[in-house]
GULOLO-576780 format. One record per residue (C-alpha): residue number from 0; x, y, z. Coordinates in steps of 0.2 Angstrom, whole numbers, plus 5000, padded with zeros to 4 digits. Layout:
BEGIN
- num, X, Y, Z
- NUM, X, Y, Z
...
END
This chain:
BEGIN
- num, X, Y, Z
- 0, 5019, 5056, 4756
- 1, 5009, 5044, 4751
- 2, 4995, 5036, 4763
- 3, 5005, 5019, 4765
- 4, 5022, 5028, 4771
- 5, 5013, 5042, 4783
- 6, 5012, 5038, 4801
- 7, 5000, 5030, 4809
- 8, 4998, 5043, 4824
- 9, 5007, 5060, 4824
- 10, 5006, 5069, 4840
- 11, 5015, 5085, 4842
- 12, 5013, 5095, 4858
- 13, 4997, 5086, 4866
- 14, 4993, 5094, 4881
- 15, 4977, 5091, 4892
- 16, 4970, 5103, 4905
- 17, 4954, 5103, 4918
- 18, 4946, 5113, 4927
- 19, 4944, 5108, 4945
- 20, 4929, 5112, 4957
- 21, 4925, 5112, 4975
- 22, 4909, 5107, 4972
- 23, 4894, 5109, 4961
- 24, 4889, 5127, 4964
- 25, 4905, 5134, 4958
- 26, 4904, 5130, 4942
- 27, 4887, 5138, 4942
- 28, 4893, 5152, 4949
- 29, 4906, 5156, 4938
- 30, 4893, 5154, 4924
- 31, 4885, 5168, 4932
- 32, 4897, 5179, 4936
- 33, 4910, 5174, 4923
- 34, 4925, 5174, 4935
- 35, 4936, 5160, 4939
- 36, 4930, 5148, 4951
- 37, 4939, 5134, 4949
- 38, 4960, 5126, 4949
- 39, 4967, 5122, 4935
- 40, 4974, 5103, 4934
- 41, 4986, 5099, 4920
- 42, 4984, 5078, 4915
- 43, 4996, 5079, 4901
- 44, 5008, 5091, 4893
- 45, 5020, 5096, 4878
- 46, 5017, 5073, 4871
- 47, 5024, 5074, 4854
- 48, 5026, 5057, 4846
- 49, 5025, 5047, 4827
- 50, 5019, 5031, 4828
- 51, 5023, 5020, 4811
- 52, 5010, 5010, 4803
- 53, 5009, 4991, 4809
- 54, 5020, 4995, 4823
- 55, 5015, 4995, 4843
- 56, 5014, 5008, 4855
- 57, 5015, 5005, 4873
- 58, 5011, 5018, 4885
- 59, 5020, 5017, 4903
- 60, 5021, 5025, 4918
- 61, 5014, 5026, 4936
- 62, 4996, 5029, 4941
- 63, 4991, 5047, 4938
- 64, 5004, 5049, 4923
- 65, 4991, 5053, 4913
- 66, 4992, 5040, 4902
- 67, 4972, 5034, 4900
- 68, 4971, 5054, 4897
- 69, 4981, 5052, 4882
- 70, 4974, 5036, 4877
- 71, 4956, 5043, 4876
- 72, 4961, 5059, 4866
- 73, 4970, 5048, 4854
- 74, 4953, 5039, 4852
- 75, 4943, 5052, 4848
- 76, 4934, 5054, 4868
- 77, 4942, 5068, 4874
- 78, 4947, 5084, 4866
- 79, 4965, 5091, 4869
- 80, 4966, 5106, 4877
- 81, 4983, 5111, 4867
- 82, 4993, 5103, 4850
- 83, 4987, 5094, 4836
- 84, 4983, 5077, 4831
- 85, 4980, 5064, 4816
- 86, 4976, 5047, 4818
- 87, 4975, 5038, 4800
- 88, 4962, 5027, 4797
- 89, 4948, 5018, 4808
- 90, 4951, 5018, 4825
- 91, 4944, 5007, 4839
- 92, 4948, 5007, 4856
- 93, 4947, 4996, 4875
- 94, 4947, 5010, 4888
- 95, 4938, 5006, 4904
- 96, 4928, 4994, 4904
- 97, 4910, 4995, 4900
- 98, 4914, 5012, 4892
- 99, 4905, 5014, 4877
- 100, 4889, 5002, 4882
- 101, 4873, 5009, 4886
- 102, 4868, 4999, 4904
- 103, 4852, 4996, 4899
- 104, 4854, 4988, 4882
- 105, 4858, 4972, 4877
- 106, 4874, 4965, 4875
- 107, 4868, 4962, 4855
- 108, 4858, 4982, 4854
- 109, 4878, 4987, 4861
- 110, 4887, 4979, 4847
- 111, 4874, 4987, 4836
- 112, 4876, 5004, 4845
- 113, 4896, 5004, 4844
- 114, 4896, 4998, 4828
- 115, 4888, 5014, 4821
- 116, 4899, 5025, 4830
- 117, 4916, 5015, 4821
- 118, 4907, 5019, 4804
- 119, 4900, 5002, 4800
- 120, 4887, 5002, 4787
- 121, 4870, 4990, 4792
- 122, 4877, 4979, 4778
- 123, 4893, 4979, 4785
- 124, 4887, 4974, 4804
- 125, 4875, 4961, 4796
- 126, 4892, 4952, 4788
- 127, 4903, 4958, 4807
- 128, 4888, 4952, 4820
- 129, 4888, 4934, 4819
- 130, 4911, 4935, 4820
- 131, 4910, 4947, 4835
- 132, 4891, 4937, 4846
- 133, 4905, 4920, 4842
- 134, 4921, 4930, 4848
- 135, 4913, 4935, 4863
- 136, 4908, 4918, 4869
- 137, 4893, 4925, 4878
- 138, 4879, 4913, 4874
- 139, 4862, 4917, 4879
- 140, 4870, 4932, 4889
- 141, 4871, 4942, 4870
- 142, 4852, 4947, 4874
- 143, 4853, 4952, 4893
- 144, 4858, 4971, 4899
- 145, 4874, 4975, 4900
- 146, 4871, 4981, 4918
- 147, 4870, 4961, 4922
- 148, 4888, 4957, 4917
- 149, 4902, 4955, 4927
- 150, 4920, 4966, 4923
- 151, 4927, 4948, 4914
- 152, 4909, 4948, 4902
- 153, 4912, 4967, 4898
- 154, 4930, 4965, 4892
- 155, 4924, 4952, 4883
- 156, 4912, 4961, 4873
- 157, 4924, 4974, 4871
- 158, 4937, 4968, 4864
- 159, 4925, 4957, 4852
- 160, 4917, 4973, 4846
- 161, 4936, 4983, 4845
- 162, 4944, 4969, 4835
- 163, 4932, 4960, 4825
- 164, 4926, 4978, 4816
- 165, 4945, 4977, 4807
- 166, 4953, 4992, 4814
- 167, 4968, 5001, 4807
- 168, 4974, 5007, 4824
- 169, 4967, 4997, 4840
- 170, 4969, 5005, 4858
- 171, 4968, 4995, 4872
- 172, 4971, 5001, 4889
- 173, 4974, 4988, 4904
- 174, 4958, 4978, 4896
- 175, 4969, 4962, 4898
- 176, 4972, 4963, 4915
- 177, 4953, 4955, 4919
- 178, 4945, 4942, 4913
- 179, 4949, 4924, 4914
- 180, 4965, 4915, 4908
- 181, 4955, 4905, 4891
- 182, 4950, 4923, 4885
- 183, 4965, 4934, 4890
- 184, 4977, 4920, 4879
- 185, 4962, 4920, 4863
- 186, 4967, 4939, 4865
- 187, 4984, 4940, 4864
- 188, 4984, 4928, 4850
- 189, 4972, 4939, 4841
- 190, 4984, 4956, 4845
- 191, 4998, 4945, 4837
- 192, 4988, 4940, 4823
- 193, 4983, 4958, 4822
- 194, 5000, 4965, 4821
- 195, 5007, 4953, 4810
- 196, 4994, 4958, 4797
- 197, 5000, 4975, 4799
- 198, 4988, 4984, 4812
- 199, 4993, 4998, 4822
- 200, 4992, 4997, 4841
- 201, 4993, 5009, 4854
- 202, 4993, 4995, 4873
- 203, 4996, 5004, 4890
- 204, 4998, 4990, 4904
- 205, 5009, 4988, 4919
- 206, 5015, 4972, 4915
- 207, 5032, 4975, 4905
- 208, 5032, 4958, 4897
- 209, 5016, 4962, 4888
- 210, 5023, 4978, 4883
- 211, 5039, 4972, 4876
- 212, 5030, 4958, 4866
- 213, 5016, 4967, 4856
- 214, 5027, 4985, 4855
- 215, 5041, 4989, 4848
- 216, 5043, 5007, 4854
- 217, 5037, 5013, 4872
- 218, 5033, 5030, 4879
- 219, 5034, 5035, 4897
- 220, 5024, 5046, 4903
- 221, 5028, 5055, 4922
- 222, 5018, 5069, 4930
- 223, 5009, 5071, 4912
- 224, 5024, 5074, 4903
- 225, 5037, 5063, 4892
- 226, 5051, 5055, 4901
- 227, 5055, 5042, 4887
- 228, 5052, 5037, 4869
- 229, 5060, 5026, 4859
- 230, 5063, 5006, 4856
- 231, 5053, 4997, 4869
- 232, 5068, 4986, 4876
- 233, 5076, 5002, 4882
- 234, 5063, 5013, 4888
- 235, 5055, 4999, 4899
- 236, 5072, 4998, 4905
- 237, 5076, 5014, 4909
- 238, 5058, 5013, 4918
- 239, 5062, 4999, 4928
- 240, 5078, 5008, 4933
- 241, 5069, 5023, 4938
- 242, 5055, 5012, 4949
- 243, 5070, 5002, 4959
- 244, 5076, 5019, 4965
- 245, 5061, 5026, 4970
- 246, 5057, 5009, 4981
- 247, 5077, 5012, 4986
- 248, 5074, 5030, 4991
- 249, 5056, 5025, 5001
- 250, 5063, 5011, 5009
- 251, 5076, 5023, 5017
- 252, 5063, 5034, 5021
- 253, 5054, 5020, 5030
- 254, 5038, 5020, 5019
- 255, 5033, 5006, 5007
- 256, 5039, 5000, 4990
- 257, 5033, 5015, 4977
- 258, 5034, 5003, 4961
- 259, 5020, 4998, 4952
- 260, 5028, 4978, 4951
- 261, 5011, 4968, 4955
- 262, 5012, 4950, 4954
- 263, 5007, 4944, 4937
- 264, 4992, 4930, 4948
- 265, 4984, 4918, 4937
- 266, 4966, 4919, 4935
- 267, 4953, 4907, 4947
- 268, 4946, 4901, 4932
- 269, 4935, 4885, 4929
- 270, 4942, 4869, 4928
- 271, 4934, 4865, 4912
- 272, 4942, 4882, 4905
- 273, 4959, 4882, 4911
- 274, 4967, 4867, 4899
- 275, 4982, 4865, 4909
- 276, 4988, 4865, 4929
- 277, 5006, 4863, 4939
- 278, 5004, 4848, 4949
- 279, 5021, 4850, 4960
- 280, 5037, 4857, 4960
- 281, 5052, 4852, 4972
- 282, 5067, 4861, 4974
- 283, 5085, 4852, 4978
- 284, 5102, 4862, 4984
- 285, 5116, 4852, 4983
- 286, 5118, 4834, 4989
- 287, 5101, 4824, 4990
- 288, 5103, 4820, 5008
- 289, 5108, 4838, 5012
- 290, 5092, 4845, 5005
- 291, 5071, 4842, 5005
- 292, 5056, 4849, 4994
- 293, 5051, 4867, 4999
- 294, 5035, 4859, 5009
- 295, 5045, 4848, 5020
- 296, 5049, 4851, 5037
- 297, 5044, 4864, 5048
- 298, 5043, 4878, 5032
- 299, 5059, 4887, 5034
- 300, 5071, 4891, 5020
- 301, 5084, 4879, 5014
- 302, 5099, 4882, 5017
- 303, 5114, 4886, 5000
- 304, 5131, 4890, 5000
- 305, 5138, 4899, 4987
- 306, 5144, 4886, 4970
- 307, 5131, 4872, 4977
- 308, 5119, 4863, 4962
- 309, 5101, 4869, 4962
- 310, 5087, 4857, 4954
- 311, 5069, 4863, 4952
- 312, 5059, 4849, 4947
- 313, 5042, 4853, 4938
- 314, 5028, 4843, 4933
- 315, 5011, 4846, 4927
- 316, 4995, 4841, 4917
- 317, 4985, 4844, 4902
- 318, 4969, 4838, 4897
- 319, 4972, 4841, 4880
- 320, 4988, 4830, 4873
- 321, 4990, 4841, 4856
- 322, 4992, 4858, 4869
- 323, 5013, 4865, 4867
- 324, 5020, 4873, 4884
- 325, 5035, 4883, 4888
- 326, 5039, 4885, 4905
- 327, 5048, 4901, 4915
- 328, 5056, 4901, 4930
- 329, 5060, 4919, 4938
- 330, 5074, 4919, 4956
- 331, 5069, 4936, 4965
- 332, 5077, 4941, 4982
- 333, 5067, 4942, 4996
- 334, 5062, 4961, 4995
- 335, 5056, 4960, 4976
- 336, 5073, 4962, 4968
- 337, 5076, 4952, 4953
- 338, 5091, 4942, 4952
- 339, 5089, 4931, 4935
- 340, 5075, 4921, 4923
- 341, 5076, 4906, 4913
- 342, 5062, 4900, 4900
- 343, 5062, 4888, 4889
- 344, 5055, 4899, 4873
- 345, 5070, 4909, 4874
- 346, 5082, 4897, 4876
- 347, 5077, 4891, 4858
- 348, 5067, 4875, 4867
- 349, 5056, 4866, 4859
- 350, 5037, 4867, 4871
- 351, 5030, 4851, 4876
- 352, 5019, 4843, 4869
- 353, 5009, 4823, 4863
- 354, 5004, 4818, 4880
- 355, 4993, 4823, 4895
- 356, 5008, 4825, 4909
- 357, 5024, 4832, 4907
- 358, 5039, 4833, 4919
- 359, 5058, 4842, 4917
- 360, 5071, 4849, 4929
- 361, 5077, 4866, 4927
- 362, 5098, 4862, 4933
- 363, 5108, 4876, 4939
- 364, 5127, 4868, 4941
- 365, 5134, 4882, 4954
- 366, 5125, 4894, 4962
- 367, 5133, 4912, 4958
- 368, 5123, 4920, 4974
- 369, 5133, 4922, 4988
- 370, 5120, 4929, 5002
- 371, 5100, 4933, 5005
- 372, 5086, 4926, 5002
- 373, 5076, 4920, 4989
- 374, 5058, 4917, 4981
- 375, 5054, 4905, 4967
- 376, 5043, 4908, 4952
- 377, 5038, 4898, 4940
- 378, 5025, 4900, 4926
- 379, 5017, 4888, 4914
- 380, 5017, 4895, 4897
- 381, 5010, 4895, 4880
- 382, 5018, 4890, 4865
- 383, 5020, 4911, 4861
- 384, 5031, 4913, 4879
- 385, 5019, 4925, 4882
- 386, 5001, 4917, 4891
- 387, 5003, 4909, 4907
- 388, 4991, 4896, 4911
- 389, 4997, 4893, 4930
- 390, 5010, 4897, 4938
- 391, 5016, 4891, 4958
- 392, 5027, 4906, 4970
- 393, 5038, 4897, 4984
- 394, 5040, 4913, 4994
- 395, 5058, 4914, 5004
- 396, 5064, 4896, 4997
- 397, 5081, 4896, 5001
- 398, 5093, 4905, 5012
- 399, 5111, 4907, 5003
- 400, 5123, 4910, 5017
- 401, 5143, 4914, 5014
- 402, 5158, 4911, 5026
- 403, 5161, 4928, 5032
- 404, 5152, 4943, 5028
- 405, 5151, 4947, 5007
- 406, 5148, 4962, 4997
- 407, 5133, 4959, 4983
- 408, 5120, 4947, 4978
- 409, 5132, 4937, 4964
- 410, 5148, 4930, 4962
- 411, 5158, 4933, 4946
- 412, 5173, 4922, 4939
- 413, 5187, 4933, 4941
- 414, 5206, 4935, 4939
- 415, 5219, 4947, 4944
- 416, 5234, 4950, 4933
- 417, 5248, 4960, 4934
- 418, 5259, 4972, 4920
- 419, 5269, 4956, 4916
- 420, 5251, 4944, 4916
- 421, 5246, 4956, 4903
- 422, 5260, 4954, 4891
- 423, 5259, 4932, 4892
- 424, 5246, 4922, 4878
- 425, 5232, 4915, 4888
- 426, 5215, 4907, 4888
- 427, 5202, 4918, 4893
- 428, 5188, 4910, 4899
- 429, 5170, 4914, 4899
- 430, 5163, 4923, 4916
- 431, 5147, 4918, 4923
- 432, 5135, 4932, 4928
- 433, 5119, 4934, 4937
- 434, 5109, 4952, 4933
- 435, 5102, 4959, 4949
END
């Protein structure tokens, strides 16, 4: 097999054990009296996976999964304890942040530093350093300590280092979940450039949509062990399944949500470096004279009944006219359930763009919820789907309320027929569905 048609990353039977003290004495003491004075902890066990050249990888799971303790074996930091390994061609990697710099150099003496230890050559770097002080946008902040920056600074010169040294496989681990909005978006269009040109990635995030956008397969890690591999679609589904019962089971149980569903929150950034902003959104349920905008009156819920319109009207600004948007618009139930999207990317929607403010209405014709209530999301989006420059919640909206008590969330078109329905020619119409 040639090196073109191998794997990328082969893992078979990856398995990570430490040794846990009570304090620092013990572990002198078992020096000296070579007997065992520690716990053993198992971080990761029996991981066996092939990841394809120019494909992504997205590790998943909740906190403790072990999924940073396979993330830095794969990049070379820590040695597994059991199974084997290969990793074809150079490999750079985004774990935590500021990981890799030395505190008291310079943010230039760091990219020197890291670039040695990827393999770089000094004629190399000479070529590389000018690309990667640019991508960073530091400014005069190149040439002060590292220990100066802030976490948004660090990333930064992380993932200037990490991609602008061409890597063959890139890890990134939650690296895109600080910074400000202007940098996160020049680094997801980077990762898309970088797959498109046939790089290998290996992302671990939270946020789902990130996953299912740069990855097409997914593992899912739990207690350290594998509890899903395949096509990302699926795997994040089934991991999604598995958080809404664990909430369902604590919530029984009178304890919190246990999913790991934190709001995707824009970033506070600058005004000069965020290039776009909602400037209102107004909802409308049925008739106009039944119905006002979500900041009216004394701030309850607006009341629905089942098969009314809904309207949400958006509007926002751009300082830069040239700038393409999508918007998305996400209906979740008042206790985190989510009952449907829409966006504009994927309903084949040209974005907006040619003029500093924009306006649209999102039209539902009938409500197919019959009861609860209900939060509004909407997102401002790049020309990928995939960025959001703003975005506006309008917690507990509406209130949808039925004439007597009803079973659900949706309501389906529906039919009965009988044996001698069945055997008559007919129409069948299309049903009209709402996932929950």
């Amino acid at each position: 097999m040639d090196r073109m048609s191998s794997p990328a990353v082969v893992a078979r039977d990856l398995g990570k054990t430490y040794k846990v003290y009570s304090n620092p004495w013990e572990r002198l003491l078992e020096a000296v009296i070579r007997r065992p004075r520690h716990r053993s902890f198992t971080a990761l066990s029996g991981v066996s996976f092939d990841l394809p050249r120019g494909e992504g990888l997205g590790v998943i799971g909740q906190n403790g999964a072990g999924k940073s303790t396979l993330l830095k074996i794969l990049a070379g930091i820590v040695a597994p304890s059991a199974g084997e390994l290969s990793v074809e061609g150079k490999t750079a990697a985004i774990l935590e942040l500021g990981s890799g710099f030395h505190p008291e150099f310079t943010g230039r003496q760091n990219i020197r530093l890291n670039a040695a230890m990827l393999g770089l050559t000094a004629q190399e770097l000479e070529v590389k350093l000018p690309s990667i002080i640019e991508f960073s946008e530091l400014g005069a902040f190149i040439d002060q300590p590292v220990k100066t920056y802030s976490t948004g600074m660090a990333m930064r010169l992380g993932f200037a280092i990490a991609t602008q040294v061409e890597p063959d496989v890139l890890i990134i681990d939650e690296a895109l979940s600080v910074g400000d909005g202007y940098f996160q978006k020049k680094c997801m269009d980077h990762l898309q450039a970088f797959l498109a040109e046939g790089g290998t990635l290996l992302f671990c995030s939270h946020a789902m949509y990130y996953v299912s956008a740069f990855c097409q397969r997914a593992l899912w890690l739990r207690h350290g062990e594998v509890a899903g591999f395949g096509a990302a679609d699926e795997v994040i589904r089934d991991y999604e399944l598995f958080l809404q019962r664990k909430d369902a089971a604590r919530a029984l149980d009178g304890e919190g949500p246990a999913g790991e569903r934190d709001p995707i929150d824009a970033e506070a950034d600058e005004p000069s470096r965020r290039p776009a902003r909602i400037d209102r959104v107004a909802c409308r349920i049925g008739a106009p004279a039944d119905s006002a905008g979500p900041d009216a009156g004394d701030g309850a819920p607006l009341r629905a009944h089942p098969g009314e319109p809904l309207e949400v009207e958006i509007e926002w600004e751009t300082s830069d006219p040239e700038l393409p948007f999508h918007l998305g618009v996400g209906l979740n139930r008042s206790d985190g359930v989510e009952v449907a999207s829409f966006s504009t990317f994927h309903d084949g929607r040209a974005p907006w763009c040619g003029t500093t403010r924009h306006a649209t209405r999102l039209v539902l014709p009938e409500l197919p919820l019959v009861k609860g209530e209900f939060t509004l999301y909407v997102f401002l989006l790049d020309e990928a789907g995939l960025h959001i420059h703003d975005q506006r919640i309008l917690p507990d909206l509406f209130r949808v309320e039925s004439s007597g008590y009803q079973f659900g969330i949706v309501r389906i078109d529906h039919h009965w027929e009988t044996a001698e329905d069945s055997r008559r020619p007919r129409v069948v119409s299309s049903l009209a569905s709402s996932g929950a």
